[in-house]
Each structure stands twice: as C-alpha cells, then as structure tokens.
C-alpha positions in Angstrom: 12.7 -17.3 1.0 13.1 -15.7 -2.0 16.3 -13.0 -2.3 16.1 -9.9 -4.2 18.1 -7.2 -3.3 18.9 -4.7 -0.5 18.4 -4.9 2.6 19.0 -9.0 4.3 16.2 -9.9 6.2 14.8 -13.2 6.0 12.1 -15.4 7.5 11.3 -18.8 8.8 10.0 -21.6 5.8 7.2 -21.0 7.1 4.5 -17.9 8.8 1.2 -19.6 8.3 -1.0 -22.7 8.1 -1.2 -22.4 4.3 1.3 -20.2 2.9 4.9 -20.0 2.9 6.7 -16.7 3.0 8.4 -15.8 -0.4 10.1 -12.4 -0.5 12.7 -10.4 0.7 15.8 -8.3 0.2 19.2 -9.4 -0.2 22.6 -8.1 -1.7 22.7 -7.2 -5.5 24.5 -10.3 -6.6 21.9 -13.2 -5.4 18.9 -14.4 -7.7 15.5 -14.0 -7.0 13.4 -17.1 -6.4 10.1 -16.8 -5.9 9.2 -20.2 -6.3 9.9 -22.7 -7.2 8.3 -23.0 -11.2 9.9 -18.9 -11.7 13.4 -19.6 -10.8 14.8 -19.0 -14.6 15.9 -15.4 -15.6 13.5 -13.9 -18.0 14.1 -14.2 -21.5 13.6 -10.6 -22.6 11.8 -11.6 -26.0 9.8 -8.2 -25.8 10.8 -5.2 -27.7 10.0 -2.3 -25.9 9.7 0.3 -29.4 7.5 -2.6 -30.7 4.2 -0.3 -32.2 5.5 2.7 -30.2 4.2 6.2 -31.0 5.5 9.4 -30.8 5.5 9.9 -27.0 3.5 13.4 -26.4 1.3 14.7 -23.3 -0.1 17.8 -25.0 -3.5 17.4 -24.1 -2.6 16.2 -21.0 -0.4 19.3 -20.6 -3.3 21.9 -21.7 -5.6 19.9 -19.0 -3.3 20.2 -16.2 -2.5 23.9 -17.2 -6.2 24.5 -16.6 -6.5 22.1 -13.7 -4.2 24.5 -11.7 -6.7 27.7 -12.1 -9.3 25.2 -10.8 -8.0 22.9 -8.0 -4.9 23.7 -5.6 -1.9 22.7 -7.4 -4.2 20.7 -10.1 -5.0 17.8 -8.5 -6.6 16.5 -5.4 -4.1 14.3 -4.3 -0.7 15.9 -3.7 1.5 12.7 -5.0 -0.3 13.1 -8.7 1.7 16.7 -9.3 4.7 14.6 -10.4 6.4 17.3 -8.1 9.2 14.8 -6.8 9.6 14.1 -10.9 9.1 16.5 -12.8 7.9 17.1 -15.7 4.1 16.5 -17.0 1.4 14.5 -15.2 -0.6 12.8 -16.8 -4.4 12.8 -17.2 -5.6 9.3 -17.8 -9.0 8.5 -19.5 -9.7 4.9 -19.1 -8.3 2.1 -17.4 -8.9 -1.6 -18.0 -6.6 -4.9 -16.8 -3.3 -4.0 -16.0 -3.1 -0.7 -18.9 -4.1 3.0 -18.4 -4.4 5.4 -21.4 -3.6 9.0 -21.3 -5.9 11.8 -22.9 -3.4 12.0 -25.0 -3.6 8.3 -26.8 -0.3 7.1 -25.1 -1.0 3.7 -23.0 0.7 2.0 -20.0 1.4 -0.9 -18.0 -0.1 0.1 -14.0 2.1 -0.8 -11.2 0.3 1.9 -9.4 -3.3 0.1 -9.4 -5.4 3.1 -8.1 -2.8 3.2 -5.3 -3.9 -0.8 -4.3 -7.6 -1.3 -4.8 -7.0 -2.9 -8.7 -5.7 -6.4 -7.5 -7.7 -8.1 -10.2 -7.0 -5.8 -12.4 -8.7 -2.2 -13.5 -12.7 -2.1 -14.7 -13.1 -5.9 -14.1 -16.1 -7.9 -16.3 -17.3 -9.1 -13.5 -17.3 -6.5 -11.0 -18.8 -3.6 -13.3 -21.3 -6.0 -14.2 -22.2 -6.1 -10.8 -22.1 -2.9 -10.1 -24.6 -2.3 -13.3 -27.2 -4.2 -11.3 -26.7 -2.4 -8.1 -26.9 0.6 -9.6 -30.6 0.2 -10.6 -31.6 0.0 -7.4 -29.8 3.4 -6.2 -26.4 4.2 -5.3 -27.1 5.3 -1.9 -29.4 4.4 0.8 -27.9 6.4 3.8 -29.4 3.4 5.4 -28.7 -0.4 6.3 -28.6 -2.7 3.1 -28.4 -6.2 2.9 -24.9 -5.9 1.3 -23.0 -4.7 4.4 -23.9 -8.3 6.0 -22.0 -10.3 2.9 -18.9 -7.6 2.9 -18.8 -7.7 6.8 -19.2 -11.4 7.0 -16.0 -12.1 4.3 -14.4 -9.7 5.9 -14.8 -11.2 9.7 -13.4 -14.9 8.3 -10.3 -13.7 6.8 -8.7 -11.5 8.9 -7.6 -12.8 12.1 -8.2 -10.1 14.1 -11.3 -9.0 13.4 -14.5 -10.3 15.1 -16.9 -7.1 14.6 -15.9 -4.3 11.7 -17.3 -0.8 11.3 -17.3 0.5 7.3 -16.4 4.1 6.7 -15.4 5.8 3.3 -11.7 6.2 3.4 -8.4 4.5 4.9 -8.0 8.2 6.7 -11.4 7.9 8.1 -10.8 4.4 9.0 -7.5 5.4 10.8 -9.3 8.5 12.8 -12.1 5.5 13.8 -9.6 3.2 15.1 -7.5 5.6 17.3 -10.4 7.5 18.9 -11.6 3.7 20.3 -7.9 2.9 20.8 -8.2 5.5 23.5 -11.9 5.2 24.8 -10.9 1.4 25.3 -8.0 2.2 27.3 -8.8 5.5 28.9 -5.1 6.6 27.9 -4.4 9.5 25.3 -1.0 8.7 23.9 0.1 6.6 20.5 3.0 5.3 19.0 3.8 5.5 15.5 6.8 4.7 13.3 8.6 7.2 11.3 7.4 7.4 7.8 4.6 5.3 8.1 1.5 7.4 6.8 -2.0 6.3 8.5 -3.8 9.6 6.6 -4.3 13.3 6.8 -5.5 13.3 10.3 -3.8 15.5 12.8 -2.6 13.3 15.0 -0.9 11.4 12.4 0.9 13.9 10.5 3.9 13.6 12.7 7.0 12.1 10.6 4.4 10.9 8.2 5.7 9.5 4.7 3.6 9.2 1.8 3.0 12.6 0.1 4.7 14.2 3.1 7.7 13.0 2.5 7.2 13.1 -1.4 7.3 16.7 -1.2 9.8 16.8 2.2 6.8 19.2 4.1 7.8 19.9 7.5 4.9 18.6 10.4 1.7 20.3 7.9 1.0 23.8 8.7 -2.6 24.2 10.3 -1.9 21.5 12.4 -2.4 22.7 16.5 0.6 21.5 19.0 -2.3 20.0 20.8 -3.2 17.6 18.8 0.0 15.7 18.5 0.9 16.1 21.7 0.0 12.8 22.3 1.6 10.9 19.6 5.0 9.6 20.0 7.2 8.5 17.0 10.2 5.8 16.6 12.0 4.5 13.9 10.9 1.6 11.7 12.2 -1.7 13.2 13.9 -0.4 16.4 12.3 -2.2 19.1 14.5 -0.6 21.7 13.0 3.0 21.3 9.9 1.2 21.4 10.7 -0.3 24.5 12.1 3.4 25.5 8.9 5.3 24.7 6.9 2.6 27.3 9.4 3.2 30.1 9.0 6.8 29.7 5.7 6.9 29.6 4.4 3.9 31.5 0.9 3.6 31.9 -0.3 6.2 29.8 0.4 4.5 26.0 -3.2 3.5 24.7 -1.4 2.3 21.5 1.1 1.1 18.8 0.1 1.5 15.0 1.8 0.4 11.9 2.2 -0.3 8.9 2.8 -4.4 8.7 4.8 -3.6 5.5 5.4 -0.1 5.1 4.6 1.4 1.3 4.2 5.0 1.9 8.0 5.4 2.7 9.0 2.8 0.1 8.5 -0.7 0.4 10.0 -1.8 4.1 9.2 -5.0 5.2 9.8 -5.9 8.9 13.0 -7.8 10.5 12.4 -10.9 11.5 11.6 -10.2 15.3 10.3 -6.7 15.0 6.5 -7.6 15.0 6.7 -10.2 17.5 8.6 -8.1 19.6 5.7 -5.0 18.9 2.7 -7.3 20.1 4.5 -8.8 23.3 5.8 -5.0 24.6 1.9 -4.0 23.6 1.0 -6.9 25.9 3.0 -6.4 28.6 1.4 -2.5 28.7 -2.3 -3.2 28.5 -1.6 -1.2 25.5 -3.5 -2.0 22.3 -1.5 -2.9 18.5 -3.0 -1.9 15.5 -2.0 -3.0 12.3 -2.8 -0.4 9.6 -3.4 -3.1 6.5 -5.0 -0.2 4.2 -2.6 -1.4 1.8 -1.4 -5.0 2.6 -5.0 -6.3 3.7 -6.1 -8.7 1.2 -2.9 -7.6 -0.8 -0.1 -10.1 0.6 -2.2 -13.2 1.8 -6.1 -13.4 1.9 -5.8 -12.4 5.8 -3.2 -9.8 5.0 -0.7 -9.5 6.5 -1.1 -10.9 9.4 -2.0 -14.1 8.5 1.2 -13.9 6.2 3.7 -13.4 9.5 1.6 -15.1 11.7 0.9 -12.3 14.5 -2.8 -10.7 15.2 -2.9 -7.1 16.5 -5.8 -5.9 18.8 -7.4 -4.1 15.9 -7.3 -3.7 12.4 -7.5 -0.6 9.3 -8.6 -1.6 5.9 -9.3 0.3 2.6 -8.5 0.0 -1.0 -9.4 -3.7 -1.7 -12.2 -4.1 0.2 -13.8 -2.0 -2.0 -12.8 -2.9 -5.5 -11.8 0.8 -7.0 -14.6 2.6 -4.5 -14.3 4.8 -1.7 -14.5 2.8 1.1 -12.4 2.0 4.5 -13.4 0.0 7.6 -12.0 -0.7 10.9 -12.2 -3.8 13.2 -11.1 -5.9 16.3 -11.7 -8.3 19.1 -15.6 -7.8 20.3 -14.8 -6.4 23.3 -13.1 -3.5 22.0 -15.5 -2.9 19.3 -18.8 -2.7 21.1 -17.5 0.4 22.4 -18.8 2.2 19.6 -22.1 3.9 18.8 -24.5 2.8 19.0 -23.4 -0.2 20.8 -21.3 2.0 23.0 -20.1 5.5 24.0 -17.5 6.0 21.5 -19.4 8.0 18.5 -18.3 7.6 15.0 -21.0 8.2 12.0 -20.6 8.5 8.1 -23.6 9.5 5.8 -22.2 7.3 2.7 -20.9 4.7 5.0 -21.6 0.8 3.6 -22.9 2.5 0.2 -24.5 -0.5 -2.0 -21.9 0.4 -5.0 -18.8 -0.1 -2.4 -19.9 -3.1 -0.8 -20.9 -4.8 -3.9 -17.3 -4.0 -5.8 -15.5 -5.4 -2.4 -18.1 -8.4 -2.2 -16.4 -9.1 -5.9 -13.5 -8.7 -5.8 -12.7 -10.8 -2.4 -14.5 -13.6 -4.1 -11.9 -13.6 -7.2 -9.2 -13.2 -4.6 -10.4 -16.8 -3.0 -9.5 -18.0 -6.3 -7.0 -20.9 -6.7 -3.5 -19.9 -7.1 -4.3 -16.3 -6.7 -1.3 -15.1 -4.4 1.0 -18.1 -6.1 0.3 -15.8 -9.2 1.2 -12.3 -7.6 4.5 -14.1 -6.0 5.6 -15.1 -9.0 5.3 -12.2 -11.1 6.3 -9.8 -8.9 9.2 -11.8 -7.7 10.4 -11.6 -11.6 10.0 -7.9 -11.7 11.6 -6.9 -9.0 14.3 -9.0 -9.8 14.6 -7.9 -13.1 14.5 -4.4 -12.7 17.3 -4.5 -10.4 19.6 -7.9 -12.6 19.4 -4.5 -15.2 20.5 -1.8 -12.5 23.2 -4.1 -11.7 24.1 -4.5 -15.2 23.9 -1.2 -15.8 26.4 0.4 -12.8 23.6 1.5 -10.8 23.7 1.0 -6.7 19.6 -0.1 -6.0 18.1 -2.3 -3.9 14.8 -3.3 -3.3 11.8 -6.1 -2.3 8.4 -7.7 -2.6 6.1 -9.7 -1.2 3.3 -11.4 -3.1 1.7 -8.5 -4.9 3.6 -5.4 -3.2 7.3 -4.3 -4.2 9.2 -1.4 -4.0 12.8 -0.5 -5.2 15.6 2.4 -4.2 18.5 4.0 -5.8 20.6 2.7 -2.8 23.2 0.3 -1.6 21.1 -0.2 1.5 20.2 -1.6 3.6 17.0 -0.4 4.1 15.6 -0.8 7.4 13.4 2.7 8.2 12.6 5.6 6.6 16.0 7.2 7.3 17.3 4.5 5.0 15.2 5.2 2.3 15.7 8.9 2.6 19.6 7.9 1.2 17.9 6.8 -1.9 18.7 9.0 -5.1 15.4 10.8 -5.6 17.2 12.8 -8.8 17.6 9.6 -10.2 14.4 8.3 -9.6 12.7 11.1 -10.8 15.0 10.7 -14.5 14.4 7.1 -14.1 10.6 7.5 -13.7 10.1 10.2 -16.4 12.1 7.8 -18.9 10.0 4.8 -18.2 7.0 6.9 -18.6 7.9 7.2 -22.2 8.4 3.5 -22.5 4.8 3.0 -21.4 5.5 1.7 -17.3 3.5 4.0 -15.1 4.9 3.6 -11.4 3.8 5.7 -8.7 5.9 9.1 -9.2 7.4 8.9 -5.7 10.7 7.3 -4.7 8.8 7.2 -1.7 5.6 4.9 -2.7 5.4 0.7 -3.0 4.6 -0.6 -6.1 1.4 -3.6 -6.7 0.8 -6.0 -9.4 -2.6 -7.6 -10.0 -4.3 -10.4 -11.6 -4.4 -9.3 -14.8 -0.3 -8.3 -15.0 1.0 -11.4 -17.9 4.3 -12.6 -18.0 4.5 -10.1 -21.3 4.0 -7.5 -19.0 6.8 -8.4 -16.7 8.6 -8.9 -20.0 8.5 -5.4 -21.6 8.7 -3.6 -18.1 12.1 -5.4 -17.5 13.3 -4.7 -21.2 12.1 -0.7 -20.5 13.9 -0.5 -17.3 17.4 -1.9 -19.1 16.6 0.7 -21.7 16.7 3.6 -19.2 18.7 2.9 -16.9 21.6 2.4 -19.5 20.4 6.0 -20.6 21.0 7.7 -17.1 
C-alpha cells in the first residue's frame, strides 16, 4: 500500500483482478509510495513567483458584489461563497486542462475539477469536438436517442453492480431515484446513512449531512418536515457496531444502507479494512438492500469505481459527475430484479424531461472511452500519491499537525494529528487554518475546493510540473502561517 499520512488503515496487496490498491493514511513520518516508478521525493525545481502577476480579484469582487443583489448569497451552490474562507470568490471565465482563469486575468492549477466530472482534464479536444457535432442535431430531444444505448451499455460492463441503469440530470436526483426503489423493492420505509456523508439536497438525506452542510455548520436545513426524516437513521463512519445496533432495533423494517465508498463531502475518509465487508454481509443477513453512492468515486478510483477497487458489489448503485463529462447528468442502477420495478417497467414512477439529453450522453460516451486508456489510473496514482505526500513532507517541515490520503485520483488533507476515521474526526481539523492556508495558496495560483470539508481530484491532464509548483506553493504558505 502506499503510506501518506493520518489516519493507519491499510489493505490487502491486492482488491481486484487487475488492480492493486495504492493509497492510504499513515503517521507523518512514513514516505508515500505510490508505486513503484514515483517512490523518489520530488525535486522542487519549480519556482512558484516564476511569471507571477500582481494577485488582484477586483473584477471578480465587483461581479460577486452584484451577484448577491441577484442570486441568494451570490451563487447557486453554497460551497462557492468562500464562507468557510473568507475572503473573495472567484469568478472564473474559462477553463481548459488542469488551469482555470479568473475574470480578473489571474490563472490556476484545478484540484477542484468541476467538483469530479474533469478527469481528463477541463474543455477536452476531443470531447467538445464531439459535442460540436451533436449539437447540430439539437440539444434536446425529450425523447429516446440512440446515445442513451452506447452510455448505458459502457456503463452496464464496468460497474459491477449494475445490470439495468436509469439516467437522470443530477447525483441529487439520482440519489432521490435510488431510495424511493430502495423502499418499493423492499416494502420497508427506513434507511441508514453515515454521518457526514452527503447523497444531495433531498429531505430525507439532510440528516448529519456533510458537504456544504457542514461547510457552513447549518443545523438539520430549515424547511425540512419531521416526517420526512423520520425514517432515516444515522451512524458514524466506520462503526459497524451501531450499524449492527440500528438493525437490532429496528429489525425487519431497514429497506437500506447507503454510503459513500470513500467519503469526500466530509473530507477524504476512506474505509477500514473490514468496514465494507462487514456493511454488505449485515445488509444480507436483513433482506436489506446496500447502496453505494459512487457520484464521486465511480469511474474516479478504478474504471468500476469503487467497487471494483475493494472488491465488494452493493445492491445498487448512484453515479454523476463523470459519466457525463462536465454536463448535468446522474444515473442510477442495480441487479435486474430490482430495477424493473420502475416505470414503465414497473410501479415505482420516476420521470425527467432532460433525462439522457444527446449533449450529456455524448460528453460521458467520451470521456469513459479516454478513461479505458492504458495506464490511465497508473497515471492518477502516481501523481496524486506525490501531492499528497508533498503537501504534507512541507507541513511536517513546517511544524504543522496534518494528515491526510488518496486513492488514485481522489485526496484530501486535514489540519489534524488524526486519526481520521468519521466525520467527528475531521470536525477536529483546524478550519481557521485551512481557511488562511487556502486563501494563501489562492494567491499562488492552487485552486482547491474552499472547504476543509471537500476531497480533492487530479485528472489526466495534471503534469508532474503541476505537482511540482503545487508542492513548492504549499511550503511557501505554510511557512507563512
């Protein structure tokens, strides 16, 4: 496995047929090896204040002053307010590879990715020339089109799980999907969910929820009724026993267990060793139904996501970000049985106007095939097992307690001894610090999600230059705070 550090958990050599697990936490003092050609420490040969402007974000300042007469705190995603932060956000005007300009001139390397979808990079060649082409014959049919077949096919042979998938327009919408036939299929009404694990803005789900919930440390969300989470039940990341507690006490009437596979909306968390193991025999011992919510990791940490990477295939499966290639677009799938229970193959009803649009289907169709690439994941290890390394070899170095992880093209880091097991763990991080950290990398051109509590993704089109300067940035700051 390969060591980085925080919080100690480690796997077998080996988790699937055709890849072998390399990530991980571990105590401050061991080396990262993500394989085997990466072991060296990084020779820091980039300057940092090579070319570098003057740092300003006054148009993005006079943008975002207006935004906030216009849209409910300026934006229309809570996380982008910078609240947890501070200071400006930014209003970016084109994106291309693994940079983003600001409106202001000022240009950075992404580790946000559009929150995911960018895995080959932002505005791909290939993909916008394939969208071009779509495009001229409409951009939505609110009808079938031949392109649902190709996504749905590539789709079916990857993931493990899924034998029949339904498209929808958002990982939120795919997560509503999934837990209305959770309960038609088992004719119970009650879910589990893990603390800080965020599965969308849906009322059942905002119970503990991380993501912008715990960004901005909102109670349960106002205008949310008793009665509709009611039926959800909550328990801490990686605690099988009050897993095992919540089916005891509720025998019989548990339709459900969903989770992230690899939490990112409370930080990056991967799972113990036994935890997921343990999650789908308990689930089959019930007649109760797992659910991995791979929004985020499908396609992200091994071509079948994350369940091929550990090995272990839940009942059904959420997916988003990726399989659309920078568009709207989520799906949800499963065994056959379970699926033909919706409309209009069954009774469960479920129905989106924009639903398989050509544009999303043809951006996912193109970007899965450059993901089938050779050496595709062998590339994300690598250089995301060097940054995550190297941002923490310079928090060491600099008297700062962090720890952190990755695997393949996910990561995440904390201002934090650790361990880090749950999101009460990550709650002991120093959000101050992160937010001074975050501002003064902002300057240096590294634009990471503003949010102690968010993972971090690499792509494709990240260079070992990249890696490089980010590393040489983060020395730079953290010797400043």
């Amino acid at each position: 496995m390969a060591a980085v550090n925080g919080v100690g958990l480690s796997w077998p050599s080996k988790l699937t047929k055709t890849q072998t697990p390399k990530w991980g936490f571990s105590p401050s003092h061991r080396r990262c090896n993500p394989s085997s050609s990466s072991a060296a420490t990084i020779r820091m040969t980039a300057s940092v204040d090579e070319k570098k402007k003057t740092f300003t974000l006054e148009k993005s300042e006079e943008a975002f002053s207006k935004a906030k007469e216009l849209m409910p705190g300026g934006v229309n995603s809570p996380v982008r307010a910078f609240k947890s932060v501070g200071g400006q956000p930014i209003i970016i005007d084109s994106v291309k590879g693994s940079r983003m300009r600001d409106i202001d001139g000022n240009e950075y390397i992404d580790y946000v990715g559009s929150w995911g979808p960018a895995i080959i990079g932002h505005a791909d060649d290939e993909v916008l020339a394939a969208l071009a082409e779509t495009m001229k014959k409409g951009t939505s049919f609110g009808a079938p089109c031949l392109l649902e077949n190709t996504l749905a096919e590539m789709v079916i042979s990857a993931v493990p799980s899924i034998e029949m998938v339904r498209f929808v327009n958002s990982g939120t919408e795919a997560c509503m999907g999934v837990l209305r036939l959770a309960r038609a299929f088992t004719c119970r009404p009650k879910i589990i969910k893990f603390e800080g694990c965020y599965h969308g803005h849906a009322d059942p789900f905002l119970v503990k929820a991380g993501s912008g919930v715990a960004t901005l440390g909102l109670p349960d969300s106002p205008g949310v009724p008793k009665a509709a989470t009611i039926d959800t039940l909550t328990a801490p990341y990686n605690d099988i026993s009050a897993v095992e507690s919540l089916f005891e006490e509720h025998k019989g009437e548990i339709a459900a267990v969903i989770l992230e596979p690899v939490v990112g909306n409370a930080g990056f968390i991967p799972p113990k060793l036994e935890f997921l193991a343990a999650i789908r025999k308990i689930t089959k011992e019930n007649d109760a139904l797992l659910i991995f919510d791979e929004v985020m990791t499908g396609f992200r940490l091994a071509y079948g996501g994350a369940q091929e990477y550990f090995g272990i295939t839940p009942d059904l499966t959420t997916l988003g970000k990726i399989i659309g290639g920078g568009l709207p677009v989520g799906a949800y799938g499963g065994r056959r049985d379970i699926m033909e229970m919706v409309a209009p193959a069954g009774p469960m009803y479920q129905a989106g106007t924009l639903s398989g649009n050509p544009l999303a289907m043809t951006a996912g169709i193109h970007t899965l095939k450059r993901l089938q690439g050779q050496g595709t994941y062998e590339h994300l290890d690598k250089i995301t097992g060097e940054l995550t390394q190297g941002i923490l070899d310079a928090g060491k170095k600099t008297g700062h307690a962090m720890c952190g992880g990755f695997i393949r093209g996910m990561f995440g880091f904390f201002f934090t001894d650790g361990p880090v097991y749950n999101f009460s763990d990550a709650k002991k991080s120093d959000t101050e610090k992160f937010g001074r950290f975050y501002r003064g990398m902002l300057e240096e051109g590294v634009y990471f999600a503003p949010s102690q509590f968010e993972a971090g993704f690499t792509s494709l089109a990240h260079t070992p230059e990249d890696i490089q300067r980010t590393i040489a940035a983060a020395e730079k700051v953290l010797k400043q705070i």
